[in-house]
BALO-714422 format. One record per residue (C-alpha): x, y, z; residue number from 1. Coordinates in pm, 1 decimal, always signed. Layout:
u X	v Y	w Z	seq NUM
...
***
This chain:
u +2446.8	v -3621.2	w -6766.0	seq 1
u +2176.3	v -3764.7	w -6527.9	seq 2
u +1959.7	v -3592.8	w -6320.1	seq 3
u +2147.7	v -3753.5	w -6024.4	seq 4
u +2472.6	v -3645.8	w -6170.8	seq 5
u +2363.2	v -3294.1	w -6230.3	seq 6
u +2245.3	v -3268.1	w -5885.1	seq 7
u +2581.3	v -3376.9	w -5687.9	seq 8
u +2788.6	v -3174.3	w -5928.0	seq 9
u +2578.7	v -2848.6	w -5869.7	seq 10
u +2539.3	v -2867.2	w -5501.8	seq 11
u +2927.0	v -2955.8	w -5471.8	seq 12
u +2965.6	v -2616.9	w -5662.4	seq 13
u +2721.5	v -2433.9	w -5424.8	seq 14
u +2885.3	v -2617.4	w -5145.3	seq 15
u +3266.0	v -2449.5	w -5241.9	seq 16
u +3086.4	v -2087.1	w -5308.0	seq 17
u +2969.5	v -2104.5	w -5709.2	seq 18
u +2644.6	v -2018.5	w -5745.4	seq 19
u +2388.4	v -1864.8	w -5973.0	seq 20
u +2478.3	v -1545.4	w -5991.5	seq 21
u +2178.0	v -1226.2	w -5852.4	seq 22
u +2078.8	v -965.6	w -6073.2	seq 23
u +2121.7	v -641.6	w -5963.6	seq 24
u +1842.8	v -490.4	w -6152.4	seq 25
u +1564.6	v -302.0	w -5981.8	seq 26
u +1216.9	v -412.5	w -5974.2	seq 27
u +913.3	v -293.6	w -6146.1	seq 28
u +698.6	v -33.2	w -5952.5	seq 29
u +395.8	v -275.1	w -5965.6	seq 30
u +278.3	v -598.7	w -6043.0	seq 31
u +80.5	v -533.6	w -6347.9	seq 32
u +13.9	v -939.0	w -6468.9	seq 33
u -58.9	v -1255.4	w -6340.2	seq 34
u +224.6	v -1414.5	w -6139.6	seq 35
u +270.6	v -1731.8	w -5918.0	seq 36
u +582.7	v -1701.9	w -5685.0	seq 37
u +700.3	v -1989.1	w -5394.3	seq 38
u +738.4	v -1909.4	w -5027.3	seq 39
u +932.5	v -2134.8	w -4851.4	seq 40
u +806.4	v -2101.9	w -4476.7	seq 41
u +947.4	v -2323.3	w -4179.9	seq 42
u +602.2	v -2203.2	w -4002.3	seq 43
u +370.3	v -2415.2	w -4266.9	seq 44
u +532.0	v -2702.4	w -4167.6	seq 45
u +525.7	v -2707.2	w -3830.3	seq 46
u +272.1	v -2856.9	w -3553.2	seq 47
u +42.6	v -2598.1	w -3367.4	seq 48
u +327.3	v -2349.5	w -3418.0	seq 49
u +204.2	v -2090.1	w -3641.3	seq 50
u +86.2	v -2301.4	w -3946.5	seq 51
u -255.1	v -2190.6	w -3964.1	seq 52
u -175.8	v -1796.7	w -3876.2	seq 53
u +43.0	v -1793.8	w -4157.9	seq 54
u -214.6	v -1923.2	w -4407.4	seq 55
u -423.5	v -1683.4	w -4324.8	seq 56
u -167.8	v -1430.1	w -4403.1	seq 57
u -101.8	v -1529.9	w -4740.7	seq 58
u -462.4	v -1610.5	w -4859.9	seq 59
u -521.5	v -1213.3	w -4687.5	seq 60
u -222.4	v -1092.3	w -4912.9	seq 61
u -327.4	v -1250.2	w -5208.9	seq 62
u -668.8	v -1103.8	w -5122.4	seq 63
u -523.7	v -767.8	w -5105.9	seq 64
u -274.8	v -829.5	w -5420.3	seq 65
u -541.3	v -1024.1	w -5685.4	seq 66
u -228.3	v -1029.4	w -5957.5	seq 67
u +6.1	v -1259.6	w -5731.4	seq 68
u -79.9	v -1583.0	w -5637.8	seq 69
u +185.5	v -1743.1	w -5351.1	seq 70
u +292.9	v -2116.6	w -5343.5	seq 71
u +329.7	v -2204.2	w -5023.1	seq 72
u +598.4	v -2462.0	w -4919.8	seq 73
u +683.4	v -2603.0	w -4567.1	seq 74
u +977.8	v -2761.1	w -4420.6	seq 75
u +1067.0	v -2720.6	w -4087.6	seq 76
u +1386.0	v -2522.0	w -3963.1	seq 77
u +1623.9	v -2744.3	w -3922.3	seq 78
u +1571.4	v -2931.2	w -4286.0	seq 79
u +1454.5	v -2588.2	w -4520.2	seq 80
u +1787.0	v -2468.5	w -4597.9	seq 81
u +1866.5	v -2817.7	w -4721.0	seq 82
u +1555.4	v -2814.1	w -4889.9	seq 83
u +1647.9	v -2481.8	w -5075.2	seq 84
u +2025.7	v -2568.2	w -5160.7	seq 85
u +1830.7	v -2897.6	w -5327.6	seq 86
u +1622.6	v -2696.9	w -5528.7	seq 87
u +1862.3	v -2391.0	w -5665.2	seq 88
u +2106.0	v -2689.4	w -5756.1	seq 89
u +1808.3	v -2860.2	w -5938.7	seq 90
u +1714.8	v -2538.9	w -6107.8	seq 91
u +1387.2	v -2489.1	w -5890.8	seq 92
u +1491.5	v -2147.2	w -5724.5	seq 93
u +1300.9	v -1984.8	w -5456.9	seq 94
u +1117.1	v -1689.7	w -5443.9	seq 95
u +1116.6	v -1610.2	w -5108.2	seq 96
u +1247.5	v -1794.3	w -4823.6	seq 97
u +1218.0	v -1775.3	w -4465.3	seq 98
u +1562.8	v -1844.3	w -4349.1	seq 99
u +1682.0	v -1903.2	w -3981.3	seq 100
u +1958.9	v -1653.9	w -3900.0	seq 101
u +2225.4	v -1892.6	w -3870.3	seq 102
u +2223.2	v -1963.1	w -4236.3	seq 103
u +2173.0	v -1606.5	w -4387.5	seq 104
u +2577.4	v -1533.9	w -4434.0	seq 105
u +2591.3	v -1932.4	w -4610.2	seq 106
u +2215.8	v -1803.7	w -4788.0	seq 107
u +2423.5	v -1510.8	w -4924.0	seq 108
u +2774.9	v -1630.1	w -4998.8	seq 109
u +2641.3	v -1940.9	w -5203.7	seq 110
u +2259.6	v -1928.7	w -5289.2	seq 111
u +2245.4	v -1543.3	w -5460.0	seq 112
u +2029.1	v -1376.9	w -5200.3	seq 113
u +1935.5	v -1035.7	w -5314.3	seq 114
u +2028.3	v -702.0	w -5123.9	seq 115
u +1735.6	v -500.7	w -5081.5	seq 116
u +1953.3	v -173.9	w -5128.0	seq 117
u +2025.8	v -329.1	w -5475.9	seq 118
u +1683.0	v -426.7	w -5614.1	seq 119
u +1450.5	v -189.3	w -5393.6	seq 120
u +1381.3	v +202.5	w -5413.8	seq 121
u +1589.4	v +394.3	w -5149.9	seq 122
u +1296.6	v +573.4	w -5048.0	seq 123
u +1077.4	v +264.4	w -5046.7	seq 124
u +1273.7	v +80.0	w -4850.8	seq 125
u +1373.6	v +357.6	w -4621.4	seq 126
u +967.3	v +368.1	w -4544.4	seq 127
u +896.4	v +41.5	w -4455.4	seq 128
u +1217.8	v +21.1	w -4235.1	seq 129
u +1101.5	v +320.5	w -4059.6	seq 130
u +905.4	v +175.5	w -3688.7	seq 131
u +1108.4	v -199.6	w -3717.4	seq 132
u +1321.5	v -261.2	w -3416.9	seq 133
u +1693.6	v -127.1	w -3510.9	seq 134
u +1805.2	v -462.9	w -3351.0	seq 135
u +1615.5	v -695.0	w -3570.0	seq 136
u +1687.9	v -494.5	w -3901.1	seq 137
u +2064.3	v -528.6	w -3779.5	seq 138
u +2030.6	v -919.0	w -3754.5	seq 139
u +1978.2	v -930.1	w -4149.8	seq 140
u +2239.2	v -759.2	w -4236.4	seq 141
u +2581.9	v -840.5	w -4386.7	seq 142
u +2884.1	v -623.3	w -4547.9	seq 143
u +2652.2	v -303.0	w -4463.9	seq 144
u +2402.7	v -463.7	w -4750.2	seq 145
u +1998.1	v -602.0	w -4606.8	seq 146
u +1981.5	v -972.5	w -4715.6	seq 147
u +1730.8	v -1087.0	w -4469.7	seq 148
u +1409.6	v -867.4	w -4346.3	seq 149
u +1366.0	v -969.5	w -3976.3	seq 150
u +1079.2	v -1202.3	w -3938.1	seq 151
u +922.2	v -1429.2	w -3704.8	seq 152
u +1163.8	v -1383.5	w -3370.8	seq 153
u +1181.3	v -1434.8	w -3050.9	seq 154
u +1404.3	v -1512.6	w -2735.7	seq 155
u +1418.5	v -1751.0	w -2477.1	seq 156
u +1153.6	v -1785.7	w -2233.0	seq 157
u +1101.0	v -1980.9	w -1954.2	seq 158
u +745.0	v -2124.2	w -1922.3	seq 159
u +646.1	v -2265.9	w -1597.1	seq 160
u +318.8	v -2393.4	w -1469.9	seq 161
u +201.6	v -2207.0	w -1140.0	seq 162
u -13.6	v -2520.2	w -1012.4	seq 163
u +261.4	v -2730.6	w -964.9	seq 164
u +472.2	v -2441.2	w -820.1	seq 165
u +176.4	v -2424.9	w -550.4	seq 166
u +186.3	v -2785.8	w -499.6	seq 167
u +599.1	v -2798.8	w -484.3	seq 168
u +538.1	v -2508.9	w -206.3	seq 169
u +696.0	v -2295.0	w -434.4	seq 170
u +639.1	v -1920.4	w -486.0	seq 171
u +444.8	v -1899.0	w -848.1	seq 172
u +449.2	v -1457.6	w -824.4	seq 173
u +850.7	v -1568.4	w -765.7	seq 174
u +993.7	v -1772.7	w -1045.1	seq 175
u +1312.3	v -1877.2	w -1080.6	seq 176
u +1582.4	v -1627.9	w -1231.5	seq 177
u +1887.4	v -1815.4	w -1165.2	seq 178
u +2002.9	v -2118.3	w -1247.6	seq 179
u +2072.7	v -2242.8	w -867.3	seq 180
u +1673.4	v -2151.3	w -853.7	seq 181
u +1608.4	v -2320.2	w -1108.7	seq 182
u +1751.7	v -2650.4	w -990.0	seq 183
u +1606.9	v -2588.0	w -668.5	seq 184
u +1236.0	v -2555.2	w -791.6	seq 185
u +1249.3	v -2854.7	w -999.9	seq 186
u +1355.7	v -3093.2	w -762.2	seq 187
u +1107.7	v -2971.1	w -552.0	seq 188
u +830.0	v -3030.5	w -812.5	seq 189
u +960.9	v -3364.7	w -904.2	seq 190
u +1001.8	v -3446.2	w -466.7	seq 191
u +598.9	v -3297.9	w -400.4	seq 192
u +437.9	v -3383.4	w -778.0	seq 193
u +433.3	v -3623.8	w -983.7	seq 194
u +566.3	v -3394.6	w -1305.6	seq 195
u +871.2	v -3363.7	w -1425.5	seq 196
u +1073.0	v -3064.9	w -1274.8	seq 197
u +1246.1	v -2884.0	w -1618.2	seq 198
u +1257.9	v -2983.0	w -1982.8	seq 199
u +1440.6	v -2730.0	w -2230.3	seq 200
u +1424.8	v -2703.7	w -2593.8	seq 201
u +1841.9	v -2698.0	w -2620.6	seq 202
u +1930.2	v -3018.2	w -2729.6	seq 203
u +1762.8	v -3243.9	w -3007.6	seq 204
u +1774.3	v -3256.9	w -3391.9	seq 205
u +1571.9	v -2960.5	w -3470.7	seq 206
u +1705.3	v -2755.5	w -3215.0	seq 207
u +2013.3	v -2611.1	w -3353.6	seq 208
u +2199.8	v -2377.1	w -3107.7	seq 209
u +2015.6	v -2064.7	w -3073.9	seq 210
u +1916.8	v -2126.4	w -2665.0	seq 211
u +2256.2	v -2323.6	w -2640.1	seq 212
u +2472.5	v -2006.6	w -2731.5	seq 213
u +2228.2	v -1760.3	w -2485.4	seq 214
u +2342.1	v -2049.2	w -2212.9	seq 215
u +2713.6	v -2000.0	w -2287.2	seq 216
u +2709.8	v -1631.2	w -2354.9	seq 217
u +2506.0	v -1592.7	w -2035.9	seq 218
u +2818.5	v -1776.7	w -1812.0	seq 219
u +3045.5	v -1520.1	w -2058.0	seq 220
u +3167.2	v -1797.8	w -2245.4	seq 221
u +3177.7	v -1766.3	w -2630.0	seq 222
u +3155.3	v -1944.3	w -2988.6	seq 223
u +3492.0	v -1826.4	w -3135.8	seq 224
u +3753.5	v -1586.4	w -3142.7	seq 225
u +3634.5	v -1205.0	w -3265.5	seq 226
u +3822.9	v -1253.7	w -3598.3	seq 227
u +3617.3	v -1558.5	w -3665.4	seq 228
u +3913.9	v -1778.9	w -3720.3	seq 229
u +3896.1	v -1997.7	w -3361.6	seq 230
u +3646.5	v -2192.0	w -3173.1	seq 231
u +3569.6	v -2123.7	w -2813.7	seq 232
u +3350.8	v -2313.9	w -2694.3	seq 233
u +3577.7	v -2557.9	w -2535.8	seq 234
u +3728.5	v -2254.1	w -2319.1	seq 235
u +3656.2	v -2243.2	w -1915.8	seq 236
u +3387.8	v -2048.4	w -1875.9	seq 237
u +3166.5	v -2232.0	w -2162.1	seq 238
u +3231.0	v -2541.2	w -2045.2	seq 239
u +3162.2	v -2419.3	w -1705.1	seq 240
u +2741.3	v -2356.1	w -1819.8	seq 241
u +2776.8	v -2725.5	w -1980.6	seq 242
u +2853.8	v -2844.5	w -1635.8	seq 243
u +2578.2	v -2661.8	w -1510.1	seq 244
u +2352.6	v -2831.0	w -1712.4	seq 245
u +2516.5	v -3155.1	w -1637.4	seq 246
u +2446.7	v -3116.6	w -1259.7	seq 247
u +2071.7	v -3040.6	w -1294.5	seq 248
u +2011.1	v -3325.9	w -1524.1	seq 249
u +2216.1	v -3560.3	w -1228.4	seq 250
u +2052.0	v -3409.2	w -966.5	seq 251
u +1679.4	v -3565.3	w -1121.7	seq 252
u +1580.8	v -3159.3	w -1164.7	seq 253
u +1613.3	v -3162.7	w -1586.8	seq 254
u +1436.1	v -3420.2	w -1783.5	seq 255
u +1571.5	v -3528.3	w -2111.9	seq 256
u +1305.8	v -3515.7	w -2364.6	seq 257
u +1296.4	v -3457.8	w -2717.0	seq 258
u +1153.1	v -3078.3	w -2863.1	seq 259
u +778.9	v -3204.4	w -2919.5	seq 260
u +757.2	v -3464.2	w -2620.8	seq 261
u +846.5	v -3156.2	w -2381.4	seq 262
u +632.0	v -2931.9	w -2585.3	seq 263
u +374.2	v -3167.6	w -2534.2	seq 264
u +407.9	v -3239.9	w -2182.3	seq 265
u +458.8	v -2865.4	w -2067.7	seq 266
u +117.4	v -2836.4	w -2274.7	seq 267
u -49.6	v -3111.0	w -2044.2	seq 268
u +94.2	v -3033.9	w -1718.3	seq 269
u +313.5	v -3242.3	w -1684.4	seq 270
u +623.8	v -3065.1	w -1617.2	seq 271
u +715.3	v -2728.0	w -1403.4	seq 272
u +935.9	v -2572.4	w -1580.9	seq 273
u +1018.2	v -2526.6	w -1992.7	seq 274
u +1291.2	v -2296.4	w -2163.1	seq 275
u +1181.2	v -2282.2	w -2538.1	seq 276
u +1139.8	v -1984.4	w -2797.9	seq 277
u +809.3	v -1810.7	w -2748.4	seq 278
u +694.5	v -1923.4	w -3060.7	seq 279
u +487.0	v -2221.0	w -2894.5	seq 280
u +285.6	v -1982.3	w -2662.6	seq 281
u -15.5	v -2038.7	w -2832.3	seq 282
u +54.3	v -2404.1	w -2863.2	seq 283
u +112.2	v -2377.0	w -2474.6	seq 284
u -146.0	v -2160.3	w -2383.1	seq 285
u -419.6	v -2386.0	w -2557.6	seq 286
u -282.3	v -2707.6	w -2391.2	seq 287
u -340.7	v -2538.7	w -2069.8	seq 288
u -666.3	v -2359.4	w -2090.0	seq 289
u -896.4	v -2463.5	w -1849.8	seq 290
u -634.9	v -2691.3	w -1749.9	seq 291
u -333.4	v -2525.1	w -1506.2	seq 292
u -218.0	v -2137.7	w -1464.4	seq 293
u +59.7	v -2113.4	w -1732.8	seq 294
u +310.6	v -1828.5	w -1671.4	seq 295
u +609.6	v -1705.6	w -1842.0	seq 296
u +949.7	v -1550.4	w -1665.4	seq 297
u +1284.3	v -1448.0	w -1849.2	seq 298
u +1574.9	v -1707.0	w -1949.2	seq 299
u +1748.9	v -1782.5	w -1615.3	seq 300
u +2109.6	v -1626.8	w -1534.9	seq 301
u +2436.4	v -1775.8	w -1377.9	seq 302
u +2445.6	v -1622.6	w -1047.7	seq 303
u +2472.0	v -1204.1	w -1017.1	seq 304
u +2613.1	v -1261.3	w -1422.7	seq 305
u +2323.1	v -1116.5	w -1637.7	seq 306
u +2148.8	v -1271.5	w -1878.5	seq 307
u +2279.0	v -1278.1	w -2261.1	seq 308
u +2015.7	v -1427.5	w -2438.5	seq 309
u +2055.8	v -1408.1	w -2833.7	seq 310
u +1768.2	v -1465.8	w -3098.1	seq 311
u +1559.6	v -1747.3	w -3251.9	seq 312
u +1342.8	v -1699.2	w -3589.7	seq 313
u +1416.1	v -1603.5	w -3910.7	seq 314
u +1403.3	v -1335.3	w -4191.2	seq 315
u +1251.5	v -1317.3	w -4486.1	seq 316
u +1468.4	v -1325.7	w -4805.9	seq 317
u +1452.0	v -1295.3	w -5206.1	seq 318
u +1658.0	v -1557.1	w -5416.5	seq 319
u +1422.9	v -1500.5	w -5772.3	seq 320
u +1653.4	v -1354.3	w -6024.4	seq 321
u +1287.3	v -1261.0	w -6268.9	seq 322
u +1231.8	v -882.3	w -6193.8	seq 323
u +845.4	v -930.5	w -6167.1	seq 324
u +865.4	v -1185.9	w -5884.8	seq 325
u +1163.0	v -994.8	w -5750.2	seq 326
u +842.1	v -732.8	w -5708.9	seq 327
u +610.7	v -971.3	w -5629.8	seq 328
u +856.2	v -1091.9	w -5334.7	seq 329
u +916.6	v -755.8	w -5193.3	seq 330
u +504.6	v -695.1	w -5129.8	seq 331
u +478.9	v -1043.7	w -4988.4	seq 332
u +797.0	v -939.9	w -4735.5	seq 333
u +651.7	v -631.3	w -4693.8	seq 334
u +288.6	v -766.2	w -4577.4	seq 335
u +428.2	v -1016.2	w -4376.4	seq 336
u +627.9	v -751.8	w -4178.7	seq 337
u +369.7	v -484.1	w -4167.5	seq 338
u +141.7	v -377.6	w -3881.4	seq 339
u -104.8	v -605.9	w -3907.3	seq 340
u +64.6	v -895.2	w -3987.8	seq 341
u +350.2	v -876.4	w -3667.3	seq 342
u -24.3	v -832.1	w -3439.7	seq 343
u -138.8	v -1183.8	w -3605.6	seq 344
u +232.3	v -1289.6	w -3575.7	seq 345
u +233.7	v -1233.1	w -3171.8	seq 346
u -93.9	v -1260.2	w -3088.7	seq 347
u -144.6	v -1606.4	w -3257.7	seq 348
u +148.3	v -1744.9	w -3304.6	seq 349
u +428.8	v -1595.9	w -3004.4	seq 350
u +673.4	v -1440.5	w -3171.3	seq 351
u +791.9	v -1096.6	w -3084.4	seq 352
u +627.4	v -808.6	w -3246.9	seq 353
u +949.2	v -576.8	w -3401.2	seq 354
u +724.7	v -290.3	w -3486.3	seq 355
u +734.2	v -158.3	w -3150.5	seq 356
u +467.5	v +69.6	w -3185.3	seq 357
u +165.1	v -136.6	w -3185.7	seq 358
u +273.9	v -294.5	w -2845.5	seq 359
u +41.6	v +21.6	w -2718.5	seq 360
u -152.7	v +56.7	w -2983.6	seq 361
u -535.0	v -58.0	w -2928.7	seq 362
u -587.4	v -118.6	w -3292.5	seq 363
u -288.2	v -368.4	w -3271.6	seq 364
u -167.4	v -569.8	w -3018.9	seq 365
u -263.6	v -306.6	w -2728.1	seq 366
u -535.6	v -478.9	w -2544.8	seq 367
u -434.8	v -838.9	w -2635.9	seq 368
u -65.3	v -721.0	w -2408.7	seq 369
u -242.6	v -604.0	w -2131.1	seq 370
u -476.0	v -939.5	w -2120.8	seq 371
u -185.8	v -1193.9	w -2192.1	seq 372
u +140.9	v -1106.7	w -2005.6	seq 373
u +326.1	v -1385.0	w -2142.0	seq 374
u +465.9	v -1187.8	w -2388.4	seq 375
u +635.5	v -953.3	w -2131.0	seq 376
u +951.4	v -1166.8	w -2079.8	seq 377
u +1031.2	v -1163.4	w -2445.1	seq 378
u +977.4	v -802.4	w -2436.8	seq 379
u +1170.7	v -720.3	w -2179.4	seq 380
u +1477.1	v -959.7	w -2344.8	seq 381
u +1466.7	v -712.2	w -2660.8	seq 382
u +1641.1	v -449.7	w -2511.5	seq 383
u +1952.6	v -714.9	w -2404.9	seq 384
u +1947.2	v -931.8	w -2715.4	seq 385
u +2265.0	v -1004.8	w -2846.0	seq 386
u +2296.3	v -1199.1	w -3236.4	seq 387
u +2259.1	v -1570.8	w -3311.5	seq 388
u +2593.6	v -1628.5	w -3472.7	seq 389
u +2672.1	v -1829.7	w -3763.3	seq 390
u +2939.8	v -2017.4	w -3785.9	seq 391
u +3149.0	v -1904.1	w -4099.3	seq 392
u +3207.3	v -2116.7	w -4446.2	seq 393
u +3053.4	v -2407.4	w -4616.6	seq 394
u +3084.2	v -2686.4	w -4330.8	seq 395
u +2887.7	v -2413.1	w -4086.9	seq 396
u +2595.8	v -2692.3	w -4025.7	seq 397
u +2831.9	v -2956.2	w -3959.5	seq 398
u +3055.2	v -2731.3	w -3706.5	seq 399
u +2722.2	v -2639.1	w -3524.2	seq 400
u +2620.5	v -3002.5	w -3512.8	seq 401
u +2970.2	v -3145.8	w -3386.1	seq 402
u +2962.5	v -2863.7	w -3083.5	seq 403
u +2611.1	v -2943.6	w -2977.1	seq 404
u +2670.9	v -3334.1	w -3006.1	seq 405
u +2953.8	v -3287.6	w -2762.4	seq 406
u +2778.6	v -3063.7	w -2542.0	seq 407
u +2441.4	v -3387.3	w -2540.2	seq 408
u +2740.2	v -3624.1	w -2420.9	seq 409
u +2825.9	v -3435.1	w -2198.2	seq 410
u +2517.3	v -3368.9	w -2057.2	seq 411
u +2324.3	v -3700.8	w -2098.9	seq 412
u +2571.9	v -3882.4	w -2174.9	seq 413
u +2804.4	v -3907.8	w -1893.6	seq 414
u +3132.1	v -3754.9	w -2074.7	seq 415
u +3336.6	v -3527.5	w -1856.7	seq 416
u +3249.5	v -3153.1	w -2000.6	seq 417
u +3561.4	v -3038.5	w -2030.2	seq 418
u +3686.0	v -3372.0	w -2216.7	seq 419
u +3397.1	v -3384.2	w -2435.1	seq 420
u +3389.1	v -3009.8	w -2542.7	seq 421
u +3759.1	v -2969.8	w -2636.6	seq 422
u +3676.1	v -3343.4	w -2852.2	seq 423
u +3414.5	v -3154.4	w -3001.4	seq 424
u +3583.0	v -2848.5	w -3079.6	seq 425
u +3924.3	v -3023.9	w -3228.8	seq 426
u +3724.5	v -3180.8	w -3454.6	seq 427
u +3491.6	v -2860.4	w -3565.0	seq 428
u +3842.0	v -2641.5	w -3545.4	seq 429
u +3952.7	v -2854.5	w -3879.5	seq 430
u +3639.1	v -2772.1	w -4080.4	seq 431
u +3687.7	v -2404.6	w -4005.5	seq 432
u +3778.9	v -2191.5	w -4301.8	seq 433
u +4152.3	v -2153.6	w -4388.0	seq 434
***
């Protein structure tokens, strides 16, 4: 058999639920010996988003850990999963993977992710859960087991630059927190500038539906049915926010760019308003240093309806079956999710900090809050976040990707919302589970 062979035989099995079965051995209480182990990281691949800080947190762990040496390898979000299905099929497997929510239950059910109850200490583990944020450690968990350690998260935020609010006569100490407002402000900054009123990071190849589902959810329209079995997102009240969106890209208020061109242009002033993940903050905030008065409010609402805004990011998960790198894993998550690294983690990067304790404390992130209230909004969204869900079985990625293509055509691409959404979810509906 061919290498080529091999390959589309194996992922076909992962693809129908066979896969290399986890070891439910514990670990070793140390690393005691040399060992290299792989950590696939979204944040090493990306542009001005965290690369660098997270470099720095893995030649600082090795520093601290002279026996493990980490192989760092980058893909970005919406290709790593792909990227690690390729490589268990090939034989390569993972370490330790930082996986985006949305594919932890297909991570578990066909790569071999590792519970930590099953491979960790009780009273270990039970330590270094102690001070996360209960809703994060929920996020990684599945049939009462922890696949995925919470990570690099965050929710939406809307960015806006207070220059161009002052120009548009607008109120800057008054942002927007409805979507009416919304509209309104950004055709006044495209009527009295010469920016571009609102850009969003909701649609696009990398942007998967994390913000798209906080839009719905936020209108209290939903994915599916509560069993799991039936998609919803073709029901009234979801197609209802797609039509909202609709309207404020007619009415000349939303500008359809791609993820980095809006980045980009929110970064050199040229647009009011952007609703991204808070994870480009510090790409943001050194665009517009020196440059405009960038602020941050909370992801706008539908009216008096509050806001439902779910997760972005990731968690951190083992797929070694070797016992030693199964240890060597565990320090790396642990580092990574410690004190110091969640104040590198916000501070340089964006991304909320889910020890919530060293939001006050000076020898954390205490002084850097009260000197850069951008981080506020995503604090405040903690205590409403509700969970990025997955879509269940082995065609999840393609069900996600048919519901947001129909939402873009409806959107951009002149399709009637309603029409387009129920096309979208007929077609999704038949590559549901049976």
């Amino acid at each position: 058999m061919n290498r080529k062979t091999f390959l589309t035989g194996a992922l076909a099995l992962l693809a129908t639920g066979v896969a290399y079965p986890a070891l439910g051995q514990s670990i070793p209480a140390t690393v005691d010996q040399p060992v290299t182990i792989s950590y696939y990281n979204y944040n090493l691949a990306s542009a001005g988003n965290g690369a660098e800080a997270t470099k720095r947190l893995i030649a600082k762990f090795e520093a601290a850990n002279p026996n493990i040496k980490v192989k760092g390898v980058g893909a970005s979000s919406a290709d790593i999963t792909s990227r690690i299905q390729a490589d268990v099929a090939a034989g390569r497997i993972p370490d330790v993977v930082q996986m985006v929510f949305s594919d932890l239950e297909f991570t578990v059910d066909n790569l071999g992710a590792a519970a930590l109850e099953q491979i960790v200490p009780e009273t270990e583990l039970k330590a270094h859960f102690e001070g996360i944020s209960p809703n994060g450690l929920q996020l990684g968990v599945l049939n009462g087991k922890t696949y995925g350690l919470a990570y690099t998260f965050s929710t939406p935020v809307l960015f806006y630059n207070a220059d161009l609010f002052k120009a548009a006569g607008l109120d800057p100490d008054n942002p927007p927190k409805t979507w009416a407002e919304v509209k309104a402000a950004g055709l006044a900054i495209t009527k009295k500038t010469k920016a571009e009123g609102i850009a969003t990071g909701i649609f696009g190849p990398s942007a998967g539906d994390w913000l798209f589902q906080g839009v719905l959810r936020s209108n209290n329209g939903s994915l599916m049915s509560p069993d799991r079995k039936t998609l919803a997102f073709a029901e009234p009240a979801s197609v209802e926010a797609v039509a909202m969106l609709r309207d404020l890209y007619d009415s000349g208020a939303y500008t359809n760019l791609d993820i980095t061109a809006a980045m980009e242009a929110m970064a050199s002033g040229n647009v009011g308003m952007y609703l991204q993940t808070s994870a480009i903050q510090g790409f943001l905030v050194k665009g517009s240093q020196g440059k405009f008065d960038l602020r941050a409010s909370t992801m706008p609402r539908f009216g008096d309806k509050p806001q439902r805004p779910n997760n972005s990011g990731s968690a951190l998960v083992i797929l070694s079956r070797d016992p030693l790198k199964r240890r060597a894993a565990w320090e790396l998550m642990k580092f990574m999710t410690s004190k110091e690294a969640y104040t590198v983690i916000t501070s340089e990067i964006g991304y909320l900090p889910l020890r919530a304790d060293i939001v006050e404390d000076p020898k954390y992130l205490g002084n850097w809050v009260k000197e850069h209230p951008l981080i506020q909004p995503n604090l405040e969204q903690l205590r409403m976040l509700e969970r990025w869900e997955s879509f269940p079985g082995p065609n999840y990625r393609q069900i996600q990707k048919t519901m947001m293509e129909g939402a873009e055509m409806a959107v951009f691409g002149g399709t009637d919302p309603a029409a387009a959404m129920q096309a979208a979810q007929k077609s999704a509906q038949a590559m549901m589970p049976k």
